[in-house]
C-alpha positions as CSV (number, residue, x, y, z in Angstrom):
1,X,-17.1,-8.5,33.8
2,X,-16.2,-5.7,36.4
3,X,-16.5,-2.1,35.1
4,X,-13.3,-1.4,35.7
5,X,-11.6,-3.8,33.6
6,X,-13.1,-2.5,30.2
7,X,-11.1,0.5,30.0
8,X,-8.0,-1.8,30.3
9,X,-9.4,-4.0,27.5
10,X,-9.9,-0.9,25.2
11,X,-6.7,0.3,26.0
12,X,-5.0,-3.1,25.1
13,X,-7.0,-3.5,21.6
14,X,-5.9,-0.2,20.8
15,X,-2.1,-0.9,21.8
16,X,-2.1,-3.9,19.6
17,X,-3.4,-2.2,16.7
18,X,-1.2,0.1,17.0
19,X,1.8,-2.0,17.6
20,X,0.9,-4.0,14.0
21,X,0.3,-0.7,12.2
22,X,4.2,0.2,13.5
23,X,4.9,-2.8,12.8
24,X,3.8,-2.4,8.7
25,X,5.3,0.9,8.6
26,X,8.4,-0.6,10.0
27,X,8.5,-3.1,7.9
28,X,7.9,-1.2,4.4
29,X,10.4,1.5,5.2
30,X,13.1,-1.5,6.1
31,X,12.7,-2.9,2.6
32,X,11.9,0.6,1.1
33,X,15.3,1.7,1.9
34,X,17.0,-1.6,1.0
35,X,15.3,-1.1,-2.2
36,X,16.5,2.4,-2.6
37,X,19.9,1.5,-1.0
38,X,19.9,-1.7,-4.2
39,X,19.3,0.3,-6.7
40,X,21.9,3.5,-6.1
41,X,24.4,1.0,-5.6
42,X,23.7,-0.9,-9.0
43,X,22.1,2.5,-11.1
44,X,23.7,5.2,-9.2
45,X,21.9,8.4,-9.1
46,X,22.3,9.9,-12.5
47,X,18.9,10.1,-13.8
48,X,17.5,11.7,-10.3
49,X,17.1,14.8,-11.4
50,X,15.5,14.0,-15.0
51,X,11.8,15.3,-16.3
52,X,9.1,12.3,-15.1
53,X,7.8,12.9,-18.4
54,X,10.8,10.9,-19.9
55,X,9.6,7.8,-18.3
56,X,6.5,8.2,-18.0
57,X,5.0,10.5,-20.8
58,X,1.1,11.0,-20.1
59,X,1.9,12.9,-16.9
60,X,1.6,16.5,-17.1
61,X,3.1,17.8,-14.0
62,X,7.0,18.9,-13.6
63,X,8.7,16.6,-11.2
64,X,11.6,14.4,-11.6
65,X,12.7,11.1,-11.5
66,X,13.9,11.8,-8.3
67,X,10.3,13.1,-6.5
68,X,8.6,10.3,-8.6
69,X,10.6,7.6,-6.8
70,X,9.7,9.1,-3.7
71,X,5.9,9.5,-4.2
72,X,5.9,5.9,-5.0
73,X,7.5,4.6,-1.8
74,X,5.4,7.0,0.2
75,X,2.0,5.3,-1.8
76,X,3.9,1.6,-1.2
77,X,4.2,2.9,3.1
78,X,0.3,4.0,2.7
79,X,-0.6,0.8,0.9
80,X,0.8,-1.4,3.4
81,X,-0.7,0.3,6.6
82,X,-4.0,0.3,4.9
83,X,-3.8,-3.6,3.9
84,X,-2.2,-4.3,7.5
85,X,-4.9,-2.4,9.3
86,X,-7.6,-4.1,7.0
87,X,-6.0,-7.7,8.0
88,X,-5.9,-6.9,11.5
89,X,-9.5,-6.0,11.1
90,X,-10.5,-9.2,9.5
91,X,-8.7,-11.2,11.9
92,X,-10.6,-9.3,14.8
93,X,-13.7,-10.3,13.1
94,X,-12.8,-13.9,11.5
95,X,-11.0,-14.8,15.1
96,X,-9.3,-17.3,12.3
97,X,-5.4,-17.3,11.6
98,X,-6.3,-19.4,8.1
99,X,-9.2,-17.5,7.3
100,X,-7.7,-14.5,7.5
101,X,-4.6,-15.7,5.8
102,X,-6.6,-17.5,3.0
103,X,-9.1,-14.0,2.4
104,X,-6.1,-11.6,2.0
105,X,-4.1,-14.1,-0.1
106,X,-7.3,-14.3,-2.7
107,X,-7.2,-10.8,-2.7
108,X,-4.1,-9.7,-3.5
109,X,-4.1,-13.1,-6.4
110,X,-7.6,-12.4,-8.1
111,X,-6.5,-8.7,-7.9
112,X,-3.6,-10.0,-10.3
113,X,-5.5,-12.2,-12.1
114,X,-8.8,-10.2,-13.0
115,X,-9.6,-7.1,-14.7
116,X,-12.4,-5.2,-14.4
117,X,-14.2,-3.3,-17.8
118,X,-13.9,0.6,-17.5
119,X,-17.5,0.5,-18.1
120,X,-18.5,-0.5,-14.8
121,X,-16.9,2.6,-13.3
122,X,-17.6,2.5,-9.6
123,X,-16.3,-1.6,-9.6
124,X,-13.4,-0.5,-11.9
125,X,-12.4,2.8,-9.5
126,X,-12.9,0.4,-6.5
127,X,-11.0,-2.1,-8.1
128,X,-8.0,-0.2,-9.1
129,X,-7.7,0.7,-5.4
130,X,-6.8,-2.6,-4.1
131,X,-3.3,-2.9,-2.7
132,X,-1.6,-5.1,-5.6
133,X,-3.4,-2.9,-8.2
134,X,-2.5,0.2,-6.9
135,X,0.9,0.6,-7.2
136,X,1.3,0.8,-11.3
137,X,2.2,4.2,-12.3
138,X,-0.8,4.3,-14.3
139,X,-2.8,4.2,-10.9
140,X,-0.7,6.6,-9.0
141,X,0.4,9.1,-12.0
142,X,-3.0,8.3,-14.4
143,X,-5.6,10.5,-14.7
144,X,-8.0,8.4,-12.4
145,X,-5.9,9.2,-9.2
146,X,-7.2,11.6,-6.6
């Protein structure tokens, strides 16, 4: 292969990664909004401005409803990039359509499915950081959050 050509080739796995990485965050704030958009229209906005800790009691900083609501679609935007990039990545390596399909799809299921003891702390942390596991308040609002 000529020299010259590489550069090009960098320059076009790079493009496409970032075009499916736009594409996730694209997607999630599409259906974030027409999520948010739902549920104003059918709740309206009343409880907004309420104290977190009416919902949710074990967390011990001030926000309210409102910020809450937000810090989850901002996790659910983060969750998807990461899972998108890490499919992308797995598809670069697999060079498989199915495999890829059938890896991320066992994934997210067993993630569902299985629990892992607290005992095994490292596995349970690791775990809980999967992309169908991570979006319970207890995982974002807990105590084993960053």
């Amino acid at each position: 292969m000529p020299d010259h050509i590489v550069p090009f080739l960098i320059l076009c796995g790079i493009l496409r990664n970032f075009a499916g990485i736009s594409f996730a965050i694209g997607t999630s704030l599409l259906l974030s909004a027409f999520a948010a958009v739902l549920s104003v229209c059918i709740y309206r906005t009343d409880g907004f401005d309420a104290m977190f800790q009416l919902i949710f009691a074990q967390y011990s900083y001030p926000l309210t409803a409102c910020q809450a609501v937000l810090i989850v679609y901002g996790c659910v935007i983060v969750t998807s990039v990461i899972f998108s990039t890490v499919v992308m990545l797995l598809s670069e390596i697999l060079h498989s359509n199915i495999a890829t399909l059938a890896i991320t799809f066992g994934m997210l299921i067993l993630s569902m499915i299985c629990s892992i003891p607290s005992q095994y702390r490292v596995l349970a942390q690791i775990w809980d950081w999967l992309p169908s596991a991570f979006l319970t308040p207890w995982n974002i609002f807990g105590s084993g959050s960053l």
